[in-house]
PAKE-799958 format. One record per residue (C-alpha): residue number from 1; residue in one letter; y, z, x. Coordinates in Angstrom, 2 decimals, always signed. Last residue first. Layout:
<lumros>
+------+------+---------+---------+---------+
| resi | resn |      c2 |      c3 |      c1 |
+------+------+---------+---------+---------+
|  NUM |    A |       Y |       Z |       X |
...
+------+------+---------+---------+---------+
</lumros>
This chain:
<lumros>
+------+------+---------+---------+---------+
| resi | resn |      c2 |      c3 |      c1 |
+------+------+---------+---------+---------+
|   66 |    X |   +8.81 |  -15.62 |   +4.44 |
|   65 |    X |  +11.88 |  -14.03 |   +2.95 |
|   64 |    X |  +13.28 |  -11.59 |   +4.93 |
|   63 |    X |  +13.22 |   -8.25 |   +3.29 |
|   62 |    X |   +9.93 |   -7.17 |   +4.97 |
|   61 |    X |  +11.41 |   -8.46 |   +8.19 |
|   60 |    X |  +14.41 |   -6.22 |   +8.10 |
|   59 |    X |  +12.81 |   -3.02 |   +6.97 |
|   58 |    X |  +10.43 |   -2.92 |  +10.03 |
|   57 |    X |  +12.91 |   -4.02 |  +12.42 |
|   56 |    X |  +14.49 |   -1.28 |  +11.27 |
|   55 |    X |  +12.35 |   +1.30 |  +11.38 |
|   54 |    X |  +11.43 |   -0.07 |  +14.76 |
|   53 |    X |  +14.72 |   +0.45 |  +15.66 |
|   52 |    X |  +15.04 |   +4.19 |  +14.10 |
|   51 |    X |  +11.85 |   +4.61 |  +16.79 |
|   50 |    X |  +13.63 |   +3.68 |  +20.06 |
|   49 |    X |  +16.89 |   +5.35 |  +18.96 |
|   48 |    X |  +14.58 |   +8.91 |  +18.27 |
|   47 |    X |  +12.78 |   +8.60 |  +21.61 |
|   46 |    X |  +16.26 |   +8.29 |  +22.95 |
|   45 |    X |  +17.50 |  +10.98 |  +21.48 |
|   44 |    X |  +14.49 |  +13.30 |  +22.24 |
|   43 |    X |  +15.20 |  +12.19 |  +25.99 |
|   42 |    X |  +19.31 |  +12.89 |  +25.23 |
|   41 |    X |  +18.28 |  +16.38 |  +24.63 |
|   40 |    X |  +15.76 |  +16.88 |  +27.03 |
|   39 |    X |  +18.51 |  +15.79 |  +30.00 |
|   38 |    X |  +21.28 |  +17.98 |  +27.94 |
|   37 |    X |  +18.93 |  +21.33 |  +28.08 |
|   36 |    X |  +17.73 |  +21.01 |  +31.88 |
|   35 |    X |  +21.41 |  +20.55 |  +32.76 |
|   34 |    X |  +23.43 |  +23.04 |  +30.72 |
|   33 |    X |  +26.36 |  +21.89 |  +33.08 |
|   32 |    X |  +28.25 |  +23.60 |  +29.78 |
|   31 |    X |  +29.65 |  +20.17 |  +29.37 |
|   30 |    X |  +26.00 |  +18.31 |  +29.65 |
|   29 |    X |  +25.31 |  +21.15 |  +26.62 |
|   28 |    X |  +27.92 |  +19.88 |  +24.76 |
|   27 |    X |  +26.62 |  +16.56 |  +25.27 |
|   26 |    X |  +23.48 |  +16.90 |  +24.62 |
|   25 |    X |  +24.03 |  +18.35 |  +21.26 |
|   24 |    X |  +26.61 |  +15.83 |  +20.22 |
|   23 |    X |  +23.83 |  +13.69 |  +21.37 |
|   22 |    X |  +21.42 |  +15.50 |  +18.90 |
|   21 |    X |  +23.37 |  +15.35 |  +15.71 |
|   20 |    X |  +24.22 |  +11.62 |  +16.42 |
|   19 |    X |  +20.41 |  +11.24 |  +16.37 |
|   18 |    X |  +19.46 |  +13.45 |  +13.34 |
|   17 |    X |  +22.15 |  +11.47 |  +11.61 |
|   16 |    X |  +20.65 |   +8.15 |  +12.18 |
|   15 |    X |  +17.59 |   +9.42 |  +11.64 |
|   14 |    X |  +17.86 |  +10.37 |   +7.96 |
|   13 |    X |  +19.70 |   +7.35 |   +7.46 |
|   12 |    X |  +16.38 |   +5.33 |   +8.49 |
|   11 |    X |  +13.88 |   +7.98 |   +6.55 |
|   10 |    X |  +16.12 |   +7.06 |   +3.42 |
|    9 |    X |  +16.06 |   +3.13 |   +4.10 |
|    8 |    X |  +12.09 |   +3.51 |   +4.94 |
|    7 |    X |  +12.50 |   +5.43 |   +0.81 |
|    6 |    X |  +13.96 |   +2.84 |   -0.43 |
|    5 |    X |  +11.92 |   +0.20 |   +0.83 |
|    4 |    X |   +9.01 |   +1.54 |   -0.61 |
|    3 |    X |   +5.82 |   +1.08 |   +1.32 |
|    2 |    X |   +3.37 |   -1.13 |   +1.90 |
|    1 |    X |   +0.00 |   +0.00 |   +0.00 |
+------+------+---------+---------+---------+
</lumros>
C-alpha cells in the first residue's frame, strides 16, 4: 500500500523544522566552543537533510505523471 501523500508532506514539514531546530542548536553550542556537542549536532542534521531529500524525491516522483 503506497502511502498518503499527505501524510509524507506532514513527515516532510515535520523535518524541516526538526532540522532548523537542530542547527540553531549546533550553533549555539559551536558559540559556547561546546565542541563535542555542535560537531554531533550538525551530524544528526545532516543525517536529517540527507533523509528530508529522499522524502522528497520520494513525493516528487509519485506526483509526476508517468
Amino acid at each position: 500500500m503506497p502511502a498518503p501523500m499527505a501524510e509524507l508532506s506532514s513527515v516532510t514539514t515535520a523535518l524541516d523544522e526538526l532540522t532548523r531546530r537542530l542547527g540553531a542548536m549546533a550553533e549555539a553550542a559551536e558559540a559556547e566552543k561546546d565542541e563535542e556537542t555542535s560537531t554531533e549536532l550538525y551530524a544528526v542534521e545532516r543525517a536529517l537533510r540527507g533523509a528530508n531529500r529522499r522524502l522528497q524525491k520520494l513525493t516528487t516522483s509519485r506526483t509526476r505523471p508517468r
